[in-house]
N, C-alpha and C positions, 0 to 999 in steps of 0.2 A: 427383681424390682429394686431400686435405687430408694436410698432413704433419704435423698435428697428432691424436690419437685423444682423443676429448672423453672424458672418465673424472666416473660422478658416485656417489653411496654410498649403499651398503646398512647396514641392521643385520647384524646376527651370523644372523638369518633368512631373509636372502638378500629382502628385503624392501625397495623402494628410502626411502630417509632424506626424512625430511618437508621439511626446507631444502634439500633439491638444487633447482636452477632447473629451467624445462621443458624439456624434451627436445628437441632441434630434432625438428623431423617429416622431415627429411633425413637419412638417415643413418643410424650408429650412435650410440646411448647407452650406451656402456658403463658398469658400476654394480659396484663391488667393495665389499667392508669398507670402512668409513669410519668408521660409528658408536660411538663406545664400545671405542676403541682404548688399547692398554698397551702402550709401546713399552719398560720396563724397570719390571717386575714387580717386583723385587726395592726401587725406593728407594721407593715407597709413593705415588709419582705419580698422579693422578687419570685416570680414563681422558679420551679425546680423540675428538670428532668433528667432520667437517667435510669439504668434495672434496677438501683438499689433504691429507688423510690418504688418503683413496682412490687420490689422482695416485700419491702416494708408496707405495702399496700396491700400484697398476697398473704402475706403470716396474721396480718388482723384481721383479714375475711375466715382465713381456718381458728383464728383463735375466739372468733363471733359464733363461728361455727360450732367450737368446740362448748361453750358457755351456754349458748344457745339450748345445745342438746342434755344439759345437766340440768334447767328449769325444770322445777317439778310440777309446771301447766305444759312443757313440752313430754317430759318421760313417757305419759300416759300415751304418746302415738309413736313413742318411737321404737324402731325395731332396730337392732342388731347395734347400738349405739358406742358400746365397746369401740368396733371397728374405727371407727372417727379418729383413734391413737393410731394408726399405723397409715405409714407413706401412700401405701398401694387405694385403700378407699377413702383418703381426705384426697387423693388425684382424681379418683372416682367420681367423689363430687364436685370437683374441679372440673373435669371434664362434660359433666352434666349443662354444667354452669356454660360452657364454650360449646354447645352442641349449634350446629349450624350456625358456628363462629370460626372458620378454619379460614384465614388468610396469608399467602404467600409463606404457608409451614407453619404458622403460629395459631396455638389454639386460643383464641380472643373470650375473656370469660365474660360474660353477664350476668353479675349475682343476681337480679332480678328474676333471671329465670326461675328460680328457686320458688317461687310462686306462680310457677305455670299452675293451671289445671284451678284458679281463681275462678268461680264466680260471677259474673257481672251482677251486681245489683239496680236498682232502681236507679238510685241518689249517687251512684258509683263509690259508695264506703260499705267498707267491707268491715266487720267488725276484729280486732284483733285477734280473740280466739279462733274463728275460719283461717284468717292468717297461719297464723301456729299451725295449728295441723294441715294447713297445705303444704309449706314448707316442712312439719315431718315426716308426711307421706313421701315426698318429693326424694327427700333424703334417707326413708326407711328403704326406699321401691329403689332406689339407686343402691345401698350397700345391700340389696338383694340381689344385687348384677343384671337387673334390667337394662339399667341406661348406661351400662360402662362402656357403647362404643359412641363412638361421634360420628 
């Protein structure tokens, strides 16, 4: 396994971006926003595309990820959490993320998935602590190697 995670971009439609390079046929492709990005709305800046907007869009989901898991209202559900330091299971949950996201070789992530297995409630709010531990299950049950294929 590679200690690097190849990151390449999508539009805003979860669609991968016509300039990404090919996909290795190895591997993951992982593909986040890239397209048509606003990094400060307010000074009238033009939007921005490109993979290094994606990289930089992919390293703060792993580093949410990683902060995330250090909460001590998260610890209490999480398992194997160590693991989140190394290439091989922060792709793991990368891949979790792109699962029935696979387009033209690119693995298309949707953080939101991370909160599969939600609840519906009444008023549709869900209180944050449910939150929390679905996202730690999500991601304890995934560096258990359940969800590591797509």
């Amino acid at each position: 396994m590679s200690d690097v995670i190849a990151m390449f971009s999508t539009d805003t439609n979860i669609i991968p971006s016509s300039f990404n390079s090919k996909p290795n046929p190895r591997g993951y492709n992982f593909a986040i926003l890239g397209e048509d990005v606003i990094f400060h709305a307010d000074d009238g800046s033009e939007p921005l595309s490109g993979t290094s907007f994606a990289t930089a869009i992919g390293a703060g989901i792993a580093a949410r990820i990683l902060d995330f898991s250090r909460h001590p209202d998260s610890c209490q559900w999480l398992q194997r959490v160590d693991g989140l330091k190394r290439t091989e299971d922060m792709s793991a949950i990368f891949a979790y993320m792109a699962k029935d996201g696979e387009e033209s070789g690119y693995h298309c992530m949707r953080p939101w998935k991370l909160l599969d297995g939600l609840s519906d409630s009444e008023d549709g709010a869900q209180s944050m602590e449910e939150m929390r531990k679905v996202v730690c299950q999500t991601i304890s049950r995934t560096l258990r190697g359940k969800e590591r294929s797509l």
